[in-house]
Each structure stands twice: as structure tokens, then as C-alpha cells.
C-alpha positions in Angstrom: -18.0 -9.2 11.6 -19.5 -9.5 7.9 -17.0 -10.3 4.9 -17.2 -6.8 3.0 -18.9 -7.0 -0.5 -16.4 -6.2 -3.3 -17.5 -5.4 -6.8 -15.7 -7.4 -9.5 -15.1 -5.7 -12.8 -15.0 -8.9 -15.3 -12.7 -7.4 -17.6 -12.4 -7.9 -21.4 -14.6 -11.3 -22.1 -11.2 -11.9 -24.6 -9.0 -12.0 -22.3 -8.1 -13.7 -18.9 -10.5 -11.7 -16.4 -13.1 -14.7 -16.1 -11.0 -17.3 -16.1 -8.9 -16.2 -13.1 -12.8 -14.8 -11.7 -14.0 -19.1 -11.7 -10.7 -20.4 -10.4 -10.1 -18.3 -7.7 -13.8 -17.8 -6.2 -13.3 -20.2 -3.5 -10.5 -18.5 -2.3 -11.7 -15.0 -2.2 -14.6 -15.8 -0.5 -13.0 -16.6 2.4 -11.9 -12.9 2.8 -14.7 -11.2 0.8 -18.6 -11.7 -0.8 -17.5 -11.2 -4.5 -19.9 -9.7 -6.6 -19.3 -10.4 -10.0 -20.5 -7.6 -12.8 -21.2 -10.1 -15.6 -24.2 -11.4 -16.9 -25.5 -14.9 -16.8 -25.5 -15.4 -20.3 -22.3 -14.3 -20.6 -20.6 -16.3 -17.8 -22.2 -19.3 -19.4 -20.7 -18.4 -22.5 -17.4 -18.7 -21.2 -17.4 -21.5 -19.1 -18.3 -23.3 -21.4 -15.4 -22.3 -23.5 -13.1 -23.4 -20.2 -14.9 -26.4 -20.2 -15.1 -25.2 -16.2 -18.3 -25.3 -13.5 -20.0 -22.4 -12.3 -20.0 -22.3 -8.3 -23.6 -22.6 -7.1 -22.6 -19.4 -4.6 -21.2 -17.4 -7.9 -23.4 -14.1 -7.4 -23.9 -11.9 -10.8 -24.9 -8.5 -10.6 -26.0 -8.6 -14.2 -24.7 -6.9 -16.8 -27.4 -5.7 -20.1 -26.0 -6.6 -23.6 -24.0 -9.6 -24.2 -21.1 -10.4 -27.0 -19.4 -13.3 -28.4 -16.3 -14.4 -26.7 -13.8 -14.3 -29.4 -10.5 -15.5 -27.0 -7.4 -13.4 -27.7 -9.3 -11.1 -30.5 -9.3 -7.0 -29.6 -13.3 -6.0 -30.4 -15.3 -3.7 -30.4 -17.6 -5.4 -28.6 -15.4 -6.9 -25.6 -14.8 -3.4 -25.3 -18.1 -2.1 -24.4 -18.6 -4.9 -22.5 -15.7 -4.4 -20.1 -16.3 -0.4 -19.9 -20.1 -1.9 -18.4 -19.1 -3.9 -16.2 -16.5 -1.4 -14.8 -19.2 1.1 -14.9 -21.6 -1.0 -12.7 -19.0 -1.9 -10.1 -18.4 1.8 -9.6 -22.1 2.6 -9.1 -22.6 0.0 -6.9 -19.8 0.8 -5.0 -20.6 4.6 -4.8 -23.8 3.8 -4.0 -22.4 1.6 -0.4 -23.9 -1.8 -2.0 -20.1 -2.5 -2.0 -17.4 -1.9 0.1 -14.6 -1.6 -3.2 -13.8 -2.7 -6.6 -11.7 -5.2 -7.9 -10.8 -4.6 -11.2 -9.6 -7.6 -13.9 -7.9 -6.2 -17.0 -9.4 -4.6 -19.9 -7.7 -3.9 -23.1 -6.9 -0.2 -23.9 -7.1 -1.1 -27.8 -10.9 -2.2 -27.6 -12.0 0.7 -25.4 -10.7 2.7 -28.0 -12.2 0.4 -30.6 -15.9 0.9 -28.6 -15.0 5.0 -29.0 -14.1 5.2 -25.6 -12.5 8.2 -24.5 -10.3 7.0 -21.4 -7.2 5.3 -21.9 -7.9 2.8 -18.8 -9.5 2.4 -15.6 -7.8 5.3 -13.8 -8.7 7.8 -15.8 -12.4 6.9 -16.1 -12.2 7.4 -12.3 -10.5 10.5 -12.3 -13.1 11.7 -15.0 -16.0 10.2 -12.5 -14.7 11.7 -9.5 -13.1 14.7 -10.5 -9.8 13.6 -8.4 -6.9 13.2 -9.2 -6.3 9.6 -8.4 -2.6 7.9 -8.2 -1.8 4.9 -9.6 0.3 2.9 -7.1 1.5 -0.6 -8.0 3.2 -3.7 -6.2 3.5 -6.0 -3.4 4.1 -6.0 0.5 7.6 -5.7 -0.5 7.7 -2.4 -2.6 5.6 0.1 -4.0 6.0 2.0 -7.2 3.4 5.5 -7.5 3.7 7.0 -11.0 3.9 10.6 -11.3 2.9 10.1 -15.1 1.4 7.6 -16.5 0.3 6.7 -19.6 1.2 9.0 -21.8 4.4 9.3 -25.0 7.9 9.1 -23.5 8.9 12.5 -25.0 5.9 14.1 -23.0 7.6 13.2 -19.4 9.9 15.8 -19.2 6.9 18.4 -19.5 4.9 17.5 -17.3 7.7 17.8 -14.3 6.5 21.2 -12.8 7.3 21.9 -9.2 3.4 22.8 -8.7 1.8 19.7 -10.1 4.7 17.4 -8.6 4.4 18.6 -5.2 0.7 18.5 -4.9 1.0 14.9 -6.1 3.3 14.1 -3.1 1.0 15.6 -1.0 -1.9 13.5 -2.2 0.7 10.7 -2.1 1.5 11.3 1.8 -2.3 12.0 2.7 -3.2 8.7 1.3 -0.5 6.6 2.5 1.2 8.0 5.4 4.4 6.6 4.4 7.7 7.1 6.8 9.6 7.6 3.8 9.7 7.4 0.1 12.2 7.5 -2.3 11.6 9.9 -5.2 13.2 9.0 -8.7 15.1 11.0 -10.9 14.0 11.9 -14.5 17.6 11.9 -16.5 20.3 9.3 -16.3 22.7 9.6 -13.4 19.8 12.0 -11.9 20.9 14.5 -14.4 24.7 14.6 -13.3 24.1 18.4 -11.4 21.9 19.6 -14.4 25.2 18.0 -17.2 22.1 15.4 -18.4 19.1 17.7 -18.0 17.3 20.2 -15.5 14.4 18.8 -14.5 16.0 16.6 -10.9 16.3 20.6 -9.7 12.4 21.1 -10.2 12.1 17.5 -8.9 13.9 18.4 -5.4 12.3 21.5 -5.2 9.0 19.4 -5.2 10.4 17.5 -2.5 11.4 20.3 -0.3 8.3 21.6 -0.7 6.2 19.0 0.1 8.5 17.8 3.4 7.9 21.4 4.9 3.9 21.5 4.4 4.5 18.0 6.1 6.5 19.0 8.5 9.0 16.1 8.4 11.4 14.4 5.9 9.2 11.8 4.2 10.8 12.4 0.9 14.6 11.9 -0.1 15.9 12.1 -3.4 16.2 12.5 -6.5 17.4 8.8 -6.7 19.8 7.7 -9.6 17.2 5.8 -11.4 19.7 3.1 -12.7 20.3 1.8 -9.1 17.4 2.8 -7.1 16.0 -0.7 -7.0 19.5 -1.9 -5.5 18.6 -4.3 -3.2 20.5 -1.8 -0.6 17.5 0.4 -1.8 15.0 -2.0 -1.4 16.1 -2.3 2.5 16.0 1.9 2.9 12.6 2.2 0.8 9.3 0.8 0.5 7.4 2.8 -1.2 9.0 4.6 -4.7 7.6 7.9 -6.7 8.9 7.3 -10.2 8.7 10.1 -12.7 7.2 7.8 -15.8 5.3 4.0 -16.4 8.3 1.8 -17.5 10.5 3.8 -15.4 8.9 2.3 -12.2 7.1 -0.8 -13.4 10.0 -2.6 -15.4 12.1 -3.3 -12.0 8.5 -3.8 -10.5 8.3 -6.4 -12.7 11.2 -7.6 -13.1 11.1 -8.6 -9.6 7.3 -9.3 -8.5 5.6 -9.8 -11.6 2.9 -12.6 -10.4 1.8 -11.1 -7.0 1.7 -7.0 -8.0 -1.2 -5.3 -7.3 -2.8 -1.8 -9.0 -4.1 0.2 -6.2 -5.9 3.7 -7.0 -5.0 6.4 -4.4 -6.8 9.7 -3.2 -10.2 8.6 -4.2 -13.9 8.4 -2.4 -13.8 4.8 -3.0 -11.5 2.1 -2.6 -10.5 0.1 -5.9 -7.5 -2.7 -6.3 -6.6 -4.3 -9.5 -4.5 -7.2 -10.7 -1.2 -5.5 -12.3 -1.4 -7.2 -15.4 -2.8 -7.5 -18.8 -5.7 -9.3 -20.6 -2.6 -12.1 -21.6 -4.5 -12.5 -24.8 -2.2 -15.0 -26.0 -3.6 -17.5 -23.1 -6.9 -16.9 -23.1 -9.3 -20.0 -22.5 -6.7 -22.1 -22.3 -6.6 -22.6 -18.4 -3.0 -21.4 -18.2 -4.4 -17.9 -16.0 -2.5 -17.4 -12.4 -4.7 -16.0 -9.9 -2.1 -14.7 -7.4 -2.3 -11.0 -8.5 -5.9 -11.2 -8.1 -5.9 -12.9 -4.6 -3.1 -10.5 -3.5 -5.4 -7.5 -5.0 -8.3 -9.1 -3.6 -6.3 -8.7 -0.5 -5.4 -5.1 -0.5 -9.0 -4.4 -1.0 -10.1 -6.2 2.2 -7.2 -4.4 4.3 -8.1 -1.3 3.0 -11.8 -1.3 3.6 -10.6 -2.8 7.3 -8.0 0.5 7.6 
């Protein structure tokens, strides 16, 4: 069978996204035809700046405008370069000249910079594709699915309505088909019976819900959030519904910070990304690992194969 064609987003030019894109090539190509959304110019610009070759089979699908590489700088610029090359991937992916999209990392301070509305990748595809995609994150050994996202802490507790959380476990289950998922608690001590807050009652009532349109009992909770990454936990769950970002990506992180993955759910198209950030602070210095973007490389392929 053909390798499936996946689109690579490049990423903020600032940041680590090409690097990792150069050092891994020969490796992804053995599970994929990468399809890099940069142009030539552009590439040249930062090899040169790794002081690094470009592989004679390192396809472009080219990219109009070009900026100056300015490594570890937030600009305008990088901005609306990244947003282009994310754009392109997804055209060329909804139009079947690729199978997915592989995203490297942008930098939500220079989309907003480039007057960007969306705060990230996600919800430029939810805004495309008028889903509601899920942002799932981590490894073969656990999974993390954020209920919110990226949005102020004191928002959270808002946004935990039976309606909304049940037909986002639903959308969870119809894109997975997990055997069972743990679902987090909102308050410390899961509320303590409603002593440390209310909402773990709407939270369970989410859960009953969505186990009877189901039909089984995928869900079980809500799970103390303090000790829901136990190791004990780890063994009973691998896949984990948390109600906000750091509540379910610190422990994520904490434990599989070099081979997470990003994976958008309950989409028309399949997309992976590395989970991390542009790592400014490293740029163009040939320090990037490329494990997350192999691993989310990976997923891709699987998926597409699924």
C-alpha cells in the first residue's frame, strides 16, 4: 500500500517547528510522504540559520509571503506566517491531496499580534468546520480530553452544564470508542458531597446521562482530581476527561512530557500535533527533540489506517 500524504503545518518560523521538521524527515518518511507547508525561500532562510542541509526528497507545498526569522522573538509576522501555513495544510487536506495534518506549534501571542481571532489551532478548526472538535492529549499510556480549554480559570465552573457536558462525552465515545474513561472532578476532594462546591452533581448527572444513551458504563466518576493520576489509576484508566487545561495536562506532563501527542477529535479530517510549545528559548540552537513529532506523526498514520 502507498505511505499516506500528511500535511505539515511549519509552525511559528521563531520557534522550533522547522528545526524538529529537517531533523526528523528521514524518519517520518518511513511511515508517511510529508508534505511540508513552507516556502522555499523560507526553508532556506532557516537552514541556513541551523547551519543544517536540506534533504533532496524535502517536498514544499509553497507558502506566498515570506518573513525574517527572528529566533525566539513573538512577531507579527511569524504570526501570519504560521496561520498560512496551517491554512494550506487544511485545504489540502479537505480537499483529499492529504490524508491528515500534522501540526508544529504556533505561538498564541503572534496570532494575536497578526489580529488573529482564534486562540490556537483547535479553534480555527472548530470555526472551519463548524464542529465542535475535542482536544485530546498524550501517549499510548494515557489520554487526557479537556472539557474546557483555553479559557480564564474562574470561567470553569460556568461552563459545567449537564447539557453541554454530556454531549461532549458523547462526541468523546463516538470518536474513541473507549471501554472506560475516568471523568475528573471540578472541586477539591470532588467537592466533598457538595461541602467544596456543586458542580461534581451536574458532572455525574452528565455521566449518567451519557452511559444510558450508550447503553453501557463507559464513564465512572467524578474522580478526586488530587489522586486520579495514582498510578492505581493509571492501571484502571486510559483515557481521562478533565474539567479544565492544567487540570489534565500538568500530570500529563509531569509524566510524558517528550512523547505527548495533541490529537483533534470529532472532526471531518484527521489532524495530530506535537503537545508542546514553540520552546522559544531554544530556537536555532539544535537543542529541538523530535519524539513528540514522530509519536504525533504516528497517531496520524494509525488513524488514517483505522
Amino acid at each position: 500500500m502507498p505511505k499516506p500524504v500528511i500535511a505539515i503545518s511549519i509552525g511559528d518560523p521563531n520557534g522550533v517547528g522547522i528545526e524538529i521538521a529537517l531533523k526528523a524527515h528521514e524518519e517520518i518518511k518511513k511511515l508517511c510522504t510529508p508534505l511540508y507547508c513552507i516556502g522555499e525561500a523560507m526553508l532556506k532562510q532557516a537552514a541556513k540559520l541551523l547551519e543544517a542541509d536540506i534533504p533532496d526528497d524535502f517536498r514544499l507545498h509553497e507558502i506566498d509571503g515570506a518573513c525574517t526569522i527572528e529566533p525566539g522573538t513573538v512577531t507579527k509576522a511569524a504570526g501570519e506566517y504560521s496561520y498560512h501555513s496551517f491554512l494550506a495544510a487544511i485545504e489540502l487536506t479537505k480537499s483529499g491531496r492529504c490524508d491528515a495534518i500534522t501540526t508544529l506549534p504556533i505561538h498564541k501571542e503572534a496570532w494575536e499580534k497578526a489580529g488573529l481571532s482564534y486562540k490556537g489551532h483547535t479553534d480555527m478548526l472548530r470555526d472551519i468546520f463548524k464542529k465542535e472538535a475535542i482536544m485530546m492529549l498524550g501517549c499510548e499510556a494515557m489520554y487526557v480530553a479537556l472539557y474546557t480549554e483555553h479559557i480564564p480559570l474562574h470561567e470553569v465552573a460556568k461552563r459545567v452544564q449537564k447539557e453541554q457536558l454530556t454531549r461532549f462525552l458523547l462526541d468523546f465515545y463516538n470518536s474513541v470508542h473507549p471501554k472506560k474513561v475516568g471523568v475528573l472532578g471540578l472541586n477539591p476532594h470532588a467537592g466533598d458531597n457538595g461541602v467544596l462546591g456543586d458542580e461534581e452533581r451536574i458532572i455525574e448527572a452528565a455521566i449518567q446521562a451519557a452511559n444510558e444513551t450508550i447503553s453501557k458504563s463507559v464513564y465512572e466518576g467524578s474522580l478526586v482530581p488530587d489522586i486520579a493520576f495514582t498510578p492505581a489509576n493509571r492501571q484502571n484508566y486510559r483515557y481521562f476527561i478533565a474539567m479544565y487545561h492544567d487540570q489534565g495536562l500538568i500530570p500529563l506532563k509531569a509524566l510524558y512530557f517528550d512523547e505527548s501527542v495533541n490529537i483533534s477529535l470529532n472532526l471531518p479530517i484527521i489532524r495530530t500535533s506535537v503537545d508542546h510549545g514553540t520552546a522559544f528559548d531554544i530556537a536555532y540552537k539544535n537543542k529541538a527533540k523530535t519524539l513528540s513529532y514522530f509519536n504525533a506523526i504516528k497517531a496520524a498514520t494509525e488513524l488514517i489506517n483505522n
